[in-house]
VMD Tcl script that draws the C-alpha trace (Angstrom):
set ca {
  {14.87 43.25 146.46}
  {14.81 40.33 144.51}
  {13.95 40.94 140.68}
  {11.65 38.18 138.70}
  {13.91 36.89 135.71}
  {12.40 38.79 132.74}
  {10.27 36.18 130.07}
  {9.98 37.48 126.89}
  {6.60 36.13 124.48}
  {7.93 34.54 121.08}
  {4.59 34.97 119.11}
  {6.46 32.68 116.34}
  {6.80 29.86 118.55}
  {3.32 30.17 119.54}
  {2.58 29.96 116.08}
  {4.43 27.50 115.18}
  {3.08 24.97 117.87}
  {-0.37 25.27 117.26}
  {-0.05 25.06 113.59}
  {1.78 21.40 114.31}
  {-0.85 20.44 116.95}
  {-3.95 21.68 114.19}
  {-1.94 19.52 111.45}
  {-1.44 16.88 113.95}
  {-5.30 16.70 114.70}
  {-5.83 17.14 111.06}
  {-3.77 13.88 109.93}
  {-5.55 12.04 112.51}
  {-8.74 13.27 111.26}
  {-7.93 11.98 107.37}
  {-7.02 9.00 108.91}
  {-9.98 8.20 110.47}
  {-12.28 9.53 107.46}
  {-9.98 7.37 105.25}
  {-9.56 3.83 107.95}
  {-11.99 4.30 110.64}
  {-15.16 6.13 109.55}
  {-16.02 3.39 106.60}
  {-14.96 0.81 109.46}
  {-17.72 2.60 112.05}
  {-20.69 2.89 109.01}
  {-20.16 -1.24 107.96}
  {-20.51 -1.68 111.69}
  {-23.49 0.73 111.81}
  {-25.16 -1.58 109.07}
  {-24.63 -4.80 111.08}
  {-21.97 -6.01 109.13}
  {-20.06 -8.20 111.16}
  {-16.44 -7.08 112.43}
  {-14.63 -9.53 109.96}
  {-16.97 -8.54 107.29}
  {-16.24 -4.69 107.78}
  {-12.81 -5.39 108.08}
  {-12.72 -7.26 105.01}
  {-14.74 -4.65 103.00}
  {-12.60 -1.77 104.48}
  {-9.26 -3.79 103.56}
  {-10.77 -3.99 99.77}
  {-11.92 -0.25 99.55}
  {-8.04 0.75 100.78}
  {-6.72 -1.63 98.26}
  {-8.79 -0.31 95.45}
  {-8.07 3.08 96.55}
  {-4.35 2.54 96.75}
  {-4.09 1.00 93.20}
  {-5.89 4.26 91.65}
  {-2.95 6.25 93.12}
  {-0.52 4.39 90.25}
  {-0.77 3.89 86.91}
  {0.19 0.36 86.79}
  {-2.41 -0.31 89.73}
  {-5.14 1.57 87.91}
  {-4.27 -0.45 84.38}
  {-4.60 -3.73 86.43}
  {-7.68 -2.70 88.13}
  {-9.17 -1.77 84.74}
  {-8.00 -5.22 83.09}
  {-9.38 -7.39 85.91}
  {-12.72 -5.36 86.20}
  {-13.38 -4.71 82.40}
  {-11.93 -7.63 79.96}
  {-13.00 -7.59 76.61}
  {-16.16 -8.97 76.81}
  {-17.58 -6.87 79.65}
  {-16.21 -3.28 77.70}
  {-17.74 -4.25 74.10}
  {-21.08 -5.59 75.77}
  {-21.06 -1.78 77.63}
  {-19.82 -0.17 74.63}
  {-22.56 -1.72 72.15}
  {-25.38 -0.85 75.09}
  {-24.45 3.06 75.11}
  {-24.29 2.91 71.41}
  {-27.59 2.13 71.15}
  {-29.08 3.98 73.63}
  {-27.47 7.37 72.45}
  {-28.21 6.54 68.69}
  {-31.81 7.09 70.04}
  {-31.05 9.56 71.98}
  {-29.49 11.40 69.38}
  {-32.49 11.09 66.89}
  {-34.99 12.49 69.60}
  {-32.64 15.77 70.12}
  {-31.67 16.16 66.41}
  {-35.28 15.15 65.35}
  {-37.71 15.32 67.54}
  {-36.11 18.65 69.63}
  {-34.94 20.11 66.56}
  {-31.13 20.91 67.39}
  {-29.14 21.34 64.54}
  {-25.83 21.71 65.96}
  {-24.31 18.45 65.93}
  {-20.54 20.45 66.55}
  {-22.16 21.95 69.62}
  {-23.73 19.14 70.58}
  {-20.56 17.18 70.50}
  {-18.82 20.22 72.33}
  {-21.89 19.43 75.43}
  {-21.05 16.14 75.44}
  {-17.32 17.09 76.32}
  {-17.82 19.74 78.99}
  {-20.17 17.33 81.03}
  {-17.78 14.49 80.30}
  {-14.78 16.98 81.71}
  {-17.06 17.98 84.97}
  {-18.05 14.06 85.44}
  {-13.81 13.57 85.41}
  {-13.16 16.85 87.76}
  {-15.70 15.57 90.12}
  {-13.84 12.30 90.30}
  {-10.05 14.04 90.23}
  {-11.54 16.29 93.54}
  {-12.52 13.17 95.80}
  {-9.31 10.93 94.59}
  {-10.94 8.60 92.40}
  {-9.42 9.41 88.79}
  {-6.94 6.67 87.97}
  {-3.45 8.06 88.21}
  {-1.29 8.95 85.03}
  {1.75 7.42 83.74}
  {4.92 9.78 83.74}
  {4.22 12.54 81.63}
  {8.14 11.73 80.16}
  {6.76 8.49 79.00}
  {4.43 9.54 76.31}
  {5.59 12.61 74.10}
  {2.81 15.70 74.45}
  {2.66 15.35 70.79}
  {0.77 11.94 71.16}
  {-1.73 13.65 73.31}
  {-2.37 16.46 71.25}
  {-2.47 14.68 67.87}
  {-5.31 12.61 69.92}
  {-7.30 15.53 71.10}
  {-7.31 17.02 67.78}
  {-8.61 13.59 65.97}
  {-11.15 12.97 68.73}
  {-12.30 16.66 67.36}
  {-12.65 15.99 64.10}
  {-14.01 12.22 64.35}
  {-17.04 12.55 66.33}
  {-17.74 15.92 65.25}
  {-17.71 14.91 61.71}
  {-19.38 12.01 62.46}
  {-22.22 14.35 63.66}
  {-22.65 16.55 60.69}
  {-22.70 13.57 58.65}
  {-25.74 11.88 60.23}
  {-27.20 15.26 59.85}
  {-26.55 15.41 56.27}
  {-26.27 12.17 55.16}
  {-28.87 8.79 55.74}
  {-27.72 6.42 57.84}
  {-26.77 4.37 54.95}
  {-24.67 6.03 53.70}
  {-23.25 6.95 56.96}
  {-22.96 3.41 56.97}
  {-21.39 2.54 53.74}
  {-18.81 5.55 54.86}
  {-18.23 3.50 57.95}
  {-16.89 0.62 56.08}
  {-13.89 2.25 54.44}
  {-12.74 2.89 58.01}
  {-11.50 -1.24 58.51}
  {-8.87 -0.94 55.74}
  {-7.81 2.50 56.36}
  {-7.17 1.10 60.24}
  {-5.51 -2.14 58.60}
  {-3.27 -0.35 56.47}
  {-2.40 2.51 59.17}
  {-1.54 -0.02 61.59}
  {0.71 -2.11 59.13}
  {2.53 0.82 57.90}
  {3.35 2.10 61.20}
  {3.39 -0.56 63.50}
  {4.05 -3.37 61.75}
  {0.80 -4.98 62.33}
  {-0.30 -7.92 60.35}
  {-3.70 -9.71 59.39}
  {-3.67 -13.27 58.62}
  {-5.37 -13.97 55.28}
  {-8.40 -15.74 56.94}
  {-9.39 -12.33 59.18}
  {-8.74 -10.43 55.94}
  {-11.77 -12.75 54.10}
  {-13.71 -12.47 57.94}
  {-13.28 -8.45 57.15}
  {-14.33 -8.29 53.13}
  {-17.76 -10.44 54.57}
  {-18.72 -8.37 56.91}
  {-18.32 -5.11 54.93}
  {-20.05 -6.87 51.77}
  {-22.72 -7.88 54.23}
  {-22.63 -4.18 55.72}
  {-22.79 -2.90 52.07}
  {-25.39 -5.10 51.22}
  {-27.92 -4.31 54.26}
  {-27.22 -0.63 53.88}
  {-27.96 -0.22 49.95}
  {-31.05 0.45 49.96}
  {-31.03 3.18 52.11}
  {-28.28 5.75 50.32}
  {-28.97 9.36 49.66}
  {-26.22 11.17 48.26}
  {-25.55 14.51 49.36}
  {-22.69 16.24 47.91}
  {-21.72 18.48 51.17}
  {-22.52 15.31 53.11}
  {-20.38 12.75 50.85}
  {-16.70 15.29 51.03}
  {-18.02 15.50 55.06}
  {-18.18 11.83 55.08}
  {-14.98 10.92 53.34}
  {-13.00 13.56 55.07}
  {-14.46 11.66 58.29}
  {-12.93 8.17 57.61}
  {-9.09 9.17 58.67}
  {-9.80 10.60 61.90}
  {-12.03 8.12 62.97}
  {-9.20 5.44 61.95}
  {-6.19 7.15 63.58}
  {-8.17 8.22 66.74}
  {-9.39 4.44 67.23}
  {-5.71 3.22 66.36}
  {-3.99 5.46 69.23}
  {-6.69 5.36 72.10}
  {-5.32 1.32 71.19}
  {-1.84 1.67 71.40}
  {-1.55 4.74 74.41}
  {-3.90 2.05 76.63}
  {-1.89 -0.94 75.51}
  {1.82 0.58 75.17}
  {1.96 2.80 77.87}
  {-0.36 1.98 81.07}
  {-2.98 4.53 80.02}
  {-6.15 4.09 81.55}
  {-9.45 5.18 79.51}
  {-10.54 7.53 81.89}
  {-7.03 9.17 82.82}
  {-6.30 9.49 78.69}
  {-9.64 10.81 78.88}
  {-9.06 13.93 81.33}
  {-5.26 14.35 79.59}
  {-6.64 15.40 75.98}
  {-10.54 16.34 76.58}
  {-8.89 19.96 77.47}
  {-7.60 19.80 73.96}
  {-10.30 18.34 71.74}
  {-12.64 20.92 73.39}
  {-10.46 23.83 72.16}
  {-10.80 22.49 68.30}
  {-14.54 21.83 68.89}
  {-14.40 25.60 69.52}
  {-12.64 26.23 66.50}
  {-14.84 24.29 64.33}
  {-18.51 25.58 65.53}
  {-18.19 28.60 63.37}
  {-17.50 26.93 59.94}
  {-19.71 23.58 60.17}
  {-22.37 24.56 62.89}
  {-25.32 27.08 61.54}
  {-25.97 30.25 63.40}
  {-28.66 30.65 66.09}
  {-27.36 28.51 68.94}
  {-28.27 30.98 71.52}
  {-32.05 31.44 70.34}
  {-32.75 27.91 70.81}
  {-35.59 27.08 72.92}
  {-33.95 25.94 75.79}
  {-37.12 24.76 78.11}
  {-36.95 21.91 80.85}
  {-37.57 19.11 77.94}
  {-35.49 19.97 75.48}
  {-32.67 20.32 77.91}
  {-33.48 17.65 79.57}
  {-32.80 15.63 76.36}
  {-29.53 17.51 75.48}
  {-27.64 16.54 79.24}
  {-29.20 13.07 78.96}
  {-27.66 13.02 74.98}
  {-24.39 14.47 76.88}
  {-24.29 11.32 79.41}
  {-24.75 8.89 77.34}
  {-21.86 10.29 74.85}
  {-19.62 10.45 78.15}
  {-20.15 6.68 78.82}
  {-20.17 6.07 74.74}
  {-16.81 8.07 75.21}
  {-15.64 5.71 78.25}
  {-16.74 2.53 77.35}
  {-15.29 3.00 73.64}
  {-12.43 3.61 75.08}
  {-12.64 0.63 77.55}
  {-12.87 -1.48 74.14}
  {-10.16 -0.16 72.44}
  {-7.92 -0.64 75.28}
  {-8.94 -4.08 75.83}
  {-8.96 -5.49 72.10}
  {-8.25 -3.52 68.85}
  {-9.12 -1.09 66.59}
  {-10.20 -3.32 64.12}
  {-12.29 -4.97 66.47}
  {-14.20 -1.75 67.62}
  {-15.01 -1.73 64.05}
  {-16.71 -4.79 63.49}
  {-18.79 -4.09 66.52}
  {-20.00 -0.81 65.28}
  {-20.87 -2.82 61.97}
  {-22.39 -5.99 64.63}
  {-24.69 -2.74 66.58}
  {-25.94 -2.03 62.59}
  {-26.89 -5.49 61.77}
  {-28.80 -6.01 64.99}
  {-31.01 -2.82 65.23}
  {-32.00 -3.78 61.40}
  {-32.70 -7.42 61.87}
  {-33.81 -6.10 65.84}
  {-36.71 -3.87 64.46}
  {-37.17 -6.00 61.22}
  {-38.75 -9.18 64.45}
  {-39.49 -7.03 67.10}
  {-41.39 -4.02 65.29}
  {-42.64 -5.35 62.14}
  {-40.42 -2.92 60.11}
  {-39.52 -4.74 56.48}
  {-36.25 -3.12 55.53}
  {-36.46 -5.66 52.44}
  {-35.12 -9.32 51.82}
  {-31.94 -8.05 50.25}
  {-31.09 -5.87 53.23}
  {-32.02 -9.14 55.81}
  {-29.32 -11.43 53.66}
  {-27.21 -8.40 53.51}
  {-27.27 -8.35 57.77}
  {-27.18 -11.98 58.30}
  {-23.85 -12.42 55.85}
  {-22.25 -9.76 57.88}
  {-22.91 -11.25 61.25}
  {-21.41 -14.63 59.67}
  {-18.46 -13.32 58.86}
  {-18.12 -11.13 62.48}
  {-18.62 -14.71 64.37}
  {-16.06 -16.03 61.76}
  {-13.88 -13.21 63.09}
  {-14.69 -13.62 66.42}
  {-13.68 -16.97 66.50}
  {-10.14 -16.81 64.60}
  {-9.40 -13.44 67.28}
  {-10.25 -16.49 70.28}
  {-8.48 -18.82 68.61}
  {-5.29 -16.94 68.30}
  {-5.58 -15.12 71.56}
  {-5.27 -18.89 73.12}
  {-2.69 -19.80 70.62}
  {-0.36 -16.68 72.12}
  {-1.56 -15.95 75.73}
  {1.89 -13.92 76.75}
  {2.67 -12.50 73.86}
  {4.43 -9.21 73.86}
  {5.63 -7.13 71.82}
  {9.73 -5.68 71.56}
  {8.25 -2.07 71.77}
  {6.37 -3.05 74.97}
  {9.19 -5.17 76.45}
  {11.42 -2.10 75.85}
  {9.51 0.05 77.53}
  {8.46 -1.43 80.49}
  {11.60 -3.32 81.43}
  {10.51 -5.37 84.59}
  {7.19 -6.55 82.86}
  {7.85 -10.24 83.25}
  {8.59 -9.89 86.69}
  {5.49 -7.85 87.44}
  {3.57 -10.77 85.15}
  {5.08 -13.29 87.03}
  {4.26 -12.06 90.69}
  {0.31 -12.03 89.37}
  {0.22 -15.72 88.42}
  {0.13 -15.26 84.77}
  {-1.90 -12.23 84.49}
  {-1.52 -10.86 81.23}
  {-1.30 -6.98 80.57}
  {-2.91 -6.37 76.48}
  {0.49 -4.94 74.79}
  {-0.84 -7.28 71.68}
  {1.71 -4.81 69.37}
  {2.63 -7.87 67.02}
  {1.58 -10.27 63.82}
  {-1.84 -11.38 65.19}
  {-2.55 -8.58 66.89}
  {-6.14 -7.30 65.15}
}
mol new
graphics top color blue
foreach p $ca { graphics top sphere $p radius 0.5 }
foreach p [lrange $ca 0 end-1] q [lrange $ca 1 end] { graphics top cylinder $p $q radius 0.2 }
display resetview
């Protein structure tokens, strides 16, 4: 009698090939979603093969970029130069400067520290949402910029638009103005003590006209408030440091505004915490939180995420200083904008006052164009240090310029 060999069943093996065929099936399935699938809905649209192509070869180039820093910091230079992020910057700053009167006004919320602290959770969501399907710019090594940078950033994004907050509430917006002008030397003198940053004498003059001219148009509308002048003043050096390194982390170290943005928006939401209780009043839960007054708090919370992005956008692509003058430039032109379009009469000394300062902005406009164009490729030591095959990389990208601007004509 002939016995059958005896088999024996290896359930690991079994295992073990069905879990390579499932992630076999599953890379092909990513690949398709990720090559084929946008190839199959250009064709479903009657794009033309060599048109979907194309359009597919651009999405995977734009997607493969985000996966680097570098990429992403080129992406965001060729996209957003400095014209197209302070045009976008001075847009949202209008929009939520209305925005912001109807909800602290009109709606009655008095909690500009928890309003700020809205405006971060939605802004962290609106990132998270982005970081789930792959589209958050990658970060630089986390080697290459100490944590302490990061944190000291989080903690003066904090304290400079939640200040900024309780001092509109407190304070007219002249003198929120006339606090706003003390922030261009403290940024000048920051950045020359250290960084070694320079002004020529002719931006200097530029500067003093356009906070005269700022002074001027804002004078007649001061109202001094004791709480609201020691919020004010302890407002102007966070505001200056937290404009001077989103600058330098975009510019140094291949920061992108909306990766810096999800690296410290953890952080300056803990501090927003920690400041509710001493500079918010109590009651925040008993607000009437109905369909139109919420509806006016998220759309207050979207514009202060794009206010948040496209500042950011500007300070990476020009200067602190410069983000200045165009908060002072958004001033002038909603006076002299509702003193032609609405009839208002702010008065003839407050007109002169506006027109001086936007002569001495286009004064400083034109010497920042003139001197950009003077020293296309210039870059600092500290940036040359740190990113040692930078003229190579320059080089390949027929004179495309990264904005490490770190030296004497830099604001």
């Amino acid at each position: 009698m002939i016995s059958k060999p005896h088999t024996t069943y290896d359930s690991r093996k079994f295992q073990m090939f069905w879990i390579s065929q499932f992630s076999e099936q599953l890379n092909e399935g990513f690949v398709f979603f990720y090559h084929g699938f946008p190839q199959l809905v250009f064709s479903s649209l009657g794009f033309p093969n060599e048109i979907g192509r194309a359009l597919e070869d651009l999405r995977a180039s734009l997607f493969n970029d985000l996966r680097s820093s570098e990429g992403a910091k080129r992406q965001q230079q060729r996209i957003c130069g400095p014209g197209v992020a302070l045009t976008f910057n001075f847009l949202v700053a209008v929009g939520i400067i209305l925005t912001n009167k109807l909800v602290l006004g009109k709606v009655g919320f008095n909690y500009p520290i928890f309003l700020t602290f809205i405006h971060y959770v939605l802004s962290w969501l609106l990132m998270a949402i982005l970081n789930a399907f792959s589209l958050l710019p990658a970060s630089p090594p986390l080697k290459s910029t100490p944590f302490s940078s990061l944190l000291a950033l989080g903690i003066v994004m904090s304290l400079s638009n939640g200040l900024a907050n309780v001092s509109l509430k407190y304070n007219s917006v002249g003198f929120y103005q006339m606090a706003k002008i003390a922030v261009t030397p403290t940024i000048v003198l920051a950045e020359f003590i250290f960084f070694g940053k320079k002004v020529s004498f002719h931006k200097v003059l530029a500067l003093a006209v356009v906070s005269i001219g700022v002074a001027v148009a804002t004078v007649t509308d001061l109202q001094f408030h004791l709480f609201g002048a020691c919020i004010a003043l302890a407002w102007i050096v966070p505001s200056a440091v937290n404009k001077i390194l989103w600058s330098n982390l975009q510019q140094q170290q291949n920061w992108t505004a909306l990766a810096l943005m999800w690296k410290t928006t953890p952080i300056t939401l803990f501090f927003l915490v920690v400041l509710m209780p001493w500079l918010d009043p109590p009651g925040v839960l008993t607000f009437d939180w109905n369909f139109s007054n919420t509806s006016a708090i998220l759309l207050s919370a979207v514009l202060g995420f794009l206010l948040q992005w496209s500042g950011a956008l500007a300070l990476g692509a020009t200067s602190a200083t410069t983000h200045v003058v165009l908060g002072q430039f958004k001033t002038c032109v909603i006076l002299l904008g509702g003193f032609l379009l609405f009839g208002s009469n702010p008065g003839t000394t407050s007109i002169c006052g506006a027109i001086t300062a936007l002569g001495g902005m286009s004064i400083y406009t034109y010497l920042n164009l003139q001197s950009s164009q003077q020293h296309p490729n210039k870059i600092s030591p500290r940036l040359a240090s740190s990113f040692p095959l930078l003229k190579s990389k320059l080089g390949k990208e027929n004179g495309e310029t990264h904005d490490g601007h770190c030296g004497t004509e830099s604001v």
